[in-house]
BALOBA-1460 file (C-alpha; in Angstrom, 3 decimals):
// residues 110
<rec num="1" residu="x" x="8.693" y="186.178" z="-26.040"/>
<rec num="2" residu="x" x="7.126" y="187.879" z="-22.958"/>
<rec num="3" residu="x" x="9.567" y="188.555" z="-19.981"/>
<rec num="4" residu="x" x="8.211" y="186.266" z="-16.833"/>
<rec num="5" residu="x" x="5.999" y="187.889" z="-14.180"/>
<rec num="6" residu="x" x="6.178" y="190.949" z="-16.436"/>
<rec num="7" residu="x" x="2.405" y="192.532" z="-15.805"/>
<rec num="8" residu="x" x="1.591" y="195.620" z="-17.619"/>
<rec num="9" residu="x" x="-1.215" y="198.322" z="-16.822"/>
<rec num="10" residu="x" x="-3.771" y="200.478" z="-18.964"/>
<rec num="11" residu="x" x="-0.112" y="202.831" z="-20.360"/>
<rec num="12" residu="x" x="0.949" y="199.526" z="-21.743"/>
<rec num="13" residu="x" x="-0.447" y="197.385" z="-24.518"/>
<rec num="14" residu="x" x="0.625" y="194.367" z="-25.264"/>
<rec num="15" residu="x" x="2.092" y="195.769" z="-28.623"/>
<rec num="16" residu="x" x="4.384" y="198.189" z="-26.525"/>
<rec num="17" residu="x" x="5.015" y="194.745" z="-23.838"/>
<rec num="18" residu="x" x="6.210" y="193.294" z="-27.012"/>
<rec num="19" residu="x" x="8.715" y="196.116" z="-28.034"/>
<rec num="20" residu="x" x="9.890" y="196.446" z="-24.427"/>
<rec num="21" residu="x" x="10.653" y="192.594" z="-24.591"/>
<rec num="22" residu="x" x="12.591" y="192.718" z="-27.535"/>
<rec num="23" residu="x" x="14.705" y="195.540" z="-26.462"/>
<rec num="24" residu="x" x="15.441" y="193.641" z="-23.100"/>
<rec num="25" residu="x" x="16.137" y="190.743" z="-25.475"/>
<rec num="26" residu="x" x="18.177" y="193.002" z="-27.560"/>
<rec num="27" residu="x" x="20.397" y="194.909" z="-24.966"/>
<rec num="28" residu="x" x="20.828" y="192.069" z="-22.746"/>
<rec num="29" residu="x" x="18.130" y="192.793" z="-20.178"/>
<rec num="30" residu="x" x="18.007" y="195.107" z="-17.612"/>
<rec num="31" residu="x" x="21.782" y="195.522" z="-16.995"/>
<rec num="32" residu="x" x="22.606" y="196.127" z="-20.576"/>
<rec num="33" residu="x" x="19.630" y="198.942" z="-20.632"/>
<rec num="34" residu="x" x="20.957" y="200.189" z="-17.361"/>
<rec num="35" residu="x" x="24.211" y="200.092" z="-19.078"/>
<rec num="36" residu="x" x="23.552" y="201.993" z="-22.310"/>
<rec num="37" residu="x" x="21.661" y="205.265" z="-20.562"/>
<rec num="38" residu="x" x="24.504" y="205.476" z="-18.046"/>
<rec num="39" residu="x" x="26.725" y="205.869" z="-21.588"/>
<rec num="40" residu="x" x="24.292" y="208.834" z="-22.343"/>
<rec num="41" residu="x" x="24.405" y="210.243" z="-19.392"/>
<rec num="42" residu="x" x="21.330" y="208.892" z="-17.922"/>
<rec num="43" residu="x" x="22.200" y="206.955" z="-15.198"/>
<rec num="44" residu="x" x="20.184" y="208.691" z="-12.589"/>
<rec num="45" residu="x" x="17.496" y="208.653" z="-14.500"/>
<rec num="46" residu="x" x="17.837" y="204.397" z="-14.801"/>
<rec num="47" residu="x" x="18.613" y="203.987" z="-11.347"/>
<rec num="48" residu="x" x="15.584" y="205.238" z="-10.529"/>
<rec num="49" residu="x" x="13.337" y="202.860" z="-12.159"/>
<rec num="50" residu="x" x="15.302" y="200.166" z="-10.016"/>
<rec num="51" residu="x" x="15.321" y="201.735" z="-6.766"/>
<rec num="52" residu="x" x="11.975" y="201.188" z="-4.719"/>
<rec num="53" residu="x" x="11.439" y="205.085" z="-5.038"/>
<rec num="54" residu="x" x="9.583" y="207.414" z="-7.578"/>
<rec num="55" residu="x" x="10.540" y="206.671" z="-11.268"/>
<rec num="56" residu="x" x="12.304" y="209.256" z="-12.890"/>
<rec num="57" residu="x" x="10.725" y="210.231" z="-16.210"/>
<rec num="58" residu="x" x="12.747" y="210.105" z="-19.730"/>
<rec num="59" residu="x" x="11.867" y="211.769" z="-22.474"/>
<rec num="60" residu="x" x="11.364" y="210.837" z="-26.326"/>
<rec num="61" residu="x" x="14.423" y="212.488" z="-27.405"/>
<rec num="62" residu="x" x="16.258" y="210.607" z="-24.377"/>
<rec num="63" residu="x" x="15.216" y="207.484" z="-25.633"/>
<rec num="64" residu="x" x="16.978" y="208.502" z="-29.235"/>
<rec num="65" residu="x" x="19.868" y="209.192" z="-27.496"/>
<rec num="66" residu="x" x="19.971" y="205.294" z="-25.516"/>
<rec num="67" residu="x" x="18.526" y="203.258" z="-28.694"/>
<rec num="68" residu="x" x="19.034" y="205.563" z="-31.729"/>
<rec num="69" residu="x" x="17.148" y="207.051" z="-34.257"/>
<rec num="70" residu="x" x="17.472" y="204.117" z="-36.406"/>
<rec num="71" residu="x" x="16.040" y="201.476" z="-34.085"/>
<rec num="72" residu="x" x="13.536" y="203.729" z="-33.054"/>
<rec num="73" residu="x" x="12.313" y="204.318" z="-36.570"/>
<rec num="74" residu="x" x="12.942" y="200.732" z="-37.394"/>
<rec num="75" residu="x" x="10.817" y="199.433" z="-34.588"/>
<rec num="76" residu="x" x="8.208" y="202.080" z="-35.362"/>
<rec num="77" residu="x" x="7.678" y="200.661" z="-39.227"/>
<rec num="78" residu="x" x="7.483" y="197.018" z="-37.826"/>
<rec num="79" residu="x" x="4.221" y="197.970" z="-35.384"/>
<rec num="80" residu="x" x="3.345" y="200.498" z="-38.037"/>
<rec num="81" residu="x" x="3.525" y="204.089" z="-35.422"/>
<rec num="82" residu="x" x="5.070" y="207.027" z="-36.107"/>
<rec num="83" residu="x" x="8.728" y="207.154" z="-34.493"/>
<rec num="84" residu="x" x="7.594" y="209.738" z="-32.437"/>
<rec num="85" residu="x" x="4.578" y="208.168" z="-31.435"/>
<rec num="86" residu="x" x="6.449" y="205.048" z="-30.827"/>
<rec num="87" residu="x" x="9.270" y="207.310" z="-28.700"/>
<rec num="88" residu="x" x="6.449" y="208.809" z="-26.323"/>
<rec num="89" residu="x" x="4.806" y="205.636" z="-25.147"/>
<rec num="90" residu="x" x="7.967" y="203.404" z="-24.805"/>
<rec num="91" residu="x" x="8.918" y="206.645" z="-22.727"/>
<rec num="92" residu="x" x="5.940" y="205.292" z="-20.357"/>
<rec num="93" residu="x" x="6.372" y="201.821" z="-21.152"/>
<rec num="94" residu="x" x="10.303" y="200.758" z="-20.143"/>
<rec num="95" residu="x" x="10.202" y="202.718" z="-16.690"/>
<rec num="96" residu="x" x="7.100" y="200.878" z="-15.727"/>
<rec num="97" residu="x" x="8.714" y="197.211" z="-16.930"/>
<rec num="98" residu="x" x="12.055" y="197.853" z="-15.030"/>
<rec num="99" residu="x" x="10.509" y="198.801" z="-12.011"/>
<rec num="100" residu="x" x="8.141" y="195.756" z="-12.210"/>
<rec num="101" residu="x" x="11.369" y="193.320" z="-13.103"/>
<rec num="102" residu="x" x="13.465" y="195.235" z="-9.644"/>
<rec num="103" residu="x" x="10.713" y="195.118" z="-7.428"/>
<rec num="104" residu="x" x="13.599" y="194.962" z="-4.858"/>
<rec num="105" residu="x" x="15.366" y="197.383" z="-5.965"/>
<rec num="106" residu="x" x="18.184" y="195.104" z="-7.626"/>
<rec num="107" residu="x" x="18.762" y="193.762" z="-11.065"/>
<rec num="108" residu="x" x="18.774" y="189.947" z="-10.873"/>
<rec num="109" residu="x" x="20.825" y="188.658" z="-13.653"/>
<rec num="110" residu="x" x="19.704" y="185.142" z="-14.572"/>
């Protein structure tokens, strides 16, 4: 399932459009991944991928942190990438699909 209006560039395929929908799916959106880096520590860091500003990069070891090792490997096995492979281009791939879905600069909960 695709996320509505979500349009991806050249950084993202549509294998890592499909990972970054299921985690929205999985953490409940934006708000839940907003949520679960704030728990880490890495609020700033999410709040800039809403705000209409520059996007604050996260790193592959950050992304360990929000989602864990085990879901990281896990999804890495299902598309068949190395975790750390997998780790640096959802690094690229969620700040560009939250900024897309906050264009305004808010989350919109449906």
């Amino acid at each position: 399932m695709r996320v509505p209006g979500l349009m991806w560039d050249e950084l993202a395929s549509e294998e890592m459009a499909s990972i970054v929908t299921g985690l929205l799916a999985k953490y409940g959106g934006v708000k839940g991944i907003v949520t679960r880096m704030e728990q880490q520590g890495l609020g700033a860091i999410a709040r800039s991928w809403i705000s209409t500003g520059a996007n604050q990069p996260i790193s592959a070891e950050q992304l360990h942190r929000v989602f864990g090792t085990g879901a990281i490997r896990a999804l890495a096995a299902k598309v068949g990438m190395q975790p750390r492979d997998l780790a640096r281009k959802l690094s690229q791939a969620l700040p560009a699909a939250i900024d897309r879905l906050t264009p305004a600069g808010v989350i919109v909960v449906p």
